[in-house]
Residue frames relative to the residue before (quaternion, step in Angstrom):
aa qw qx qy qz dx dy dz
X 1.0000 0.0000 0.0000 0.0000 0.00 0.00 0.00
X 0.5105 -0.5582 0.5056 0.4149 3.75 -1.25 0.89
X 0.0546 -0.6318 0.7708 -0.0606 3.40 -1.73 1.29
X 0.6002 -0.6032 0.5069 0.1376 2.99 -1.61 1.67
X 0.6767 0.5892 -0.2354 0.3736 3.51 1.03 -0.75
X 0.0766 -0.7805 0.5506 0.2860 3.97 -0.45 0.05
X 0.7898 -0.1377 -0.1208 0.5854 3.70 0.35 1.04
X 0.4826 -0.5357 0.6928 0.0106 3.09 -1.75 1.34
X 0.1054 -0.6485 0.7538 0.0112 4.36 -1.26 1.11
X 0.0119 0.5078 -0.8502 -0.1386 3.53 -1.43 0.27
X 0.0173 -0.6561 0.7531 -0.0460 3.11 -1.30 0.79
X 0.0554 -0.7713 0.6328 -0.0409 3.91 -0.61 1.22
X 0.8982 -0.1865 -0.0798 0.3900 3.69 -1.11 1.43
X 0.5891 0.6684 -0.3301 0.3117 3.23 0.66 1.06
X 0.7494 -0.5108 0.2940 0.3017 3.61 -0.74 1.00
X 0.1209 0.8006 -0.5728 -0.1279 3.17 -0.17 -0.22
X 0.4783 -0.6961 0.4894 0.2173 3.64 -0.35 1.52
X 0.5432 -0.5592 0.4944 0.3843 3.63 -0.76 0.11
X 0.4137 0.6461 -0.5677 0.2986 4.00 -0.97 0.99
X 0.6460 -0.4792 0.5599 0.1989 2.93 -2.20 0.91
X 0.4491 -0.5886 0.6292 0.2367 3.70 -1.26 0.86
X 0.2200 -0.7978 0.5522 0.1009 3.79 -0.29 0.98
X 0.5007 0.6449 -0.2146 0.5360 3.79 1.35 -0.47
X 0.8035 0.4641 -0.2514 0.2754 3.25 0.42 -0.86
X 0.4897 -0.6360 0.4395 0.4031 3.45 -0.82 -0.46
X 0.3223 -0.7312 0.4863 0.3533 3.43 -0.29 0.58
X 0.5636 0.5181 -0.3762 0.5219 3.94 0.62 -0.04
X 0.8628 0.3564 -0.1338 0.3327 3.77 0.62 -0.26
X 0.4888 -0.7275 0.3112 0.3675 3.85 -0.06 0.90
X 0.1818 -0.7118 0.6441 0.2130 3.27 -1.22 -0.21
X 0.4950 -0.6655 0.5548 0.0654 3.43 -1.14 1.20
X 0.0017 -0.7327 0.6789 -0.0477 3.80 0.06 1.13
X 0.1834 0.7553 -0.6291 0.0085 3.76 -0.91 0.30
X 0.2313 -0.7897 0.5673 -0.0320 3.44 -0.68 1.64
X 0.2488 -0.6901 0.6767 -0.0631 3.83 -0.39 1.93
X 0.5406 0.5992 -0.5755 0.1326 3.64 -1.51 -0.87
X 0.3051 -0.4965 0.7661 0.2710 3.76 -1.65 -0.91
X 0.9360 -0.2249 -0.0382 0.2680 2.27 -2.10 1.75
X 0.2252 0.7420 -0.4805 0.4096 3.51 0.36 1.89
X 0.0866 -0.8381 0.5345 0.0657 3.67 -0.83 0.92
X 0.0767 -0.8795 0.4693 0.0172 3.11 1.46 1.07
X 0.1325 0.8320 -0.5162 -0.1542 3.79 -1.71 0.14
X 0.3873 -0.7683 0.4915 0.1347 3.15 -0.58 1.77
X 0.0835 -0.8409 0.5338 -0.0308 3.14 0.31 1.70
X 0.1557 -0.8645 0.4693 -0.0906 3.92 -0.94 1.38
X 0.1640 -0.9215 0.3365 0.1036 3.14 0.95 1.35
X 0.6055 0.4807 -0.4295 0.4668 3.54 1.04 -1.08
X 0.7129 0.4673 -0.3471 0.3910 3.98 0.76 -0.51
X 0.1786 -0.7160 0.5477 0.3943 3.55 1.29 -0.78
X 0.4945 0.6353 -0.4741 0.3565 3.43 0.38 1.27
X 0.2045 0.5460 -0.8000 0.1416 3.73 -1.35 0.66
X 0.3784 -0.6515 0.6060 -0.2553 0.99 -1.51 2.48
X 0.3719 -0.5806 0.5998 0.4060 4.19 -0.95 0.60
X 0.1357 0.6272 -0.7381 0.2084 3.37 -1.52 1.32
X 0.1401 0.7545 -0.5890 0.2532 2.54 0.08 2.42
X 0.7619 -0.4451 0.1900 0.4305 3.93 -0.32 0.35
X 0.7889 0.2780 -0.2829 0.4693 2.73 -0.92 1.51
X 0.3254 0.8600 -0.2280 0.3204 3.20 2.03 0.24
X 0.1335 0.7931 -0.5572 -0.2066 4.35 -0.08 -0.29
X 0.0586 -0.7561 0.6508 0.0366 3.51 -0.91 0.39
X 0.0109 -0.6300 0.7741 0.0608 3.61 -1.29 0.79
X 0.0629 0.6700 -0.7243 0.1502 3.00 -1.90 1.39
X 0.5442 -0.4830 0.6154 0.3031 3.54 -1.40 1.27
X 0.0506 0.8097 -0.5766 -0.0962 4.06 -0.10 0.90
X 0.5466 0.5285 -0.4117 0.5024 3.57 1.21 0.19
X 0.6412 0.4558 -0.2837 0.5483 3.67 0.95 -0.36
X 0.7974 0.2176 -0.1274 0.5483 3.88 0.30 -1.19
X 0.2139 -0.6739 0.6609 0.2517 3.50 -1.27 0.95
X 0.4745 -0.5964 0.6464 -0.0357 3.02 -1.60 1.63
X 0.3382 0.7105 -0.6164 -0.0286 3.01 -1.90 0.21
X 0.1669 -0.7234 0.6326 0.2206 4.06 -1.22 -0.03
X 0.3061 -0.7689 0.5361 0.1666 3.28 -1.00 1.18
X 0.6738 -0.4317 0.3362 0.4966 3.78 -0.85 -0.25
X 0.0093 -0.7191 0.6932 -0.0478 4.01 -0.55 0.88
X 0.7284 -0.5810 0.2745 0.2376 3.07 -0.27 1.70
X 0.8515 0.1025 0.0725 0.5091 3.21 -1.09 -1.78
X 0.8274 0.3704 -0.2448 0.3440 3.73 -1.73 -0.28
X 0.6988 -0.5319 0.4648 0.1128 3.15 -1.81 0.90
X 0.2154 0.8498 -0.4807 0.0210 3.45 -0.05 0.82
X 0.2308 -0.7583 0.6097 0.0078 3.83 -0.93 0.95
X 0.0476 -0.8170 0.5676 -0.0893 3.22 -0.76 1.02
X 0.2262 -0.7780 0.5551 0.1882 3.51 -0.52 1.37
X 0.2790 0.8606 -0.4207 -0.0669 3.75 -0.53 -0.35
């Protein structure tokens, strides 16, 4: 079926260092969605000075070619990230 999207990440229990989505378009969002059990993930956003709570069941759009992004380590729980 036709998808708005031009590629789909599972990414399961992993950091995600702080960085800019080179791929992307800088004119066009990006669809973070955080899934898992009993996680205190944080979608930490430096260019915004912001961390955000991105615990399961979370959606986030962000310009990921424009804003540098990241998830530090949040301890306990399973976490799945669609993006």
């Amino acid at each position: 079926w036709p998808l708005s999207f031009s590629g789909i990440k599972v990414i399961v229990n992993r950091e995600m260092p702080h960085h800019q989505d080179p791929g992307a378009s800088p004119s066009v969002y990006d669809l973070l969605v955080s899934l898992g059990q009993d996680h205190q993930a944080i979608l930490d956003l430096p260019d915004l000075g912001a961390q955000l709570g991105y615990p399961p069941g979370t959606m986030v759009y962000i310009a990921g070619k424009v804003l540098e992004h990241g998830v530090p380590r949040w301890g306990d729980g399973e976490r799945i990230v669609i993006a």
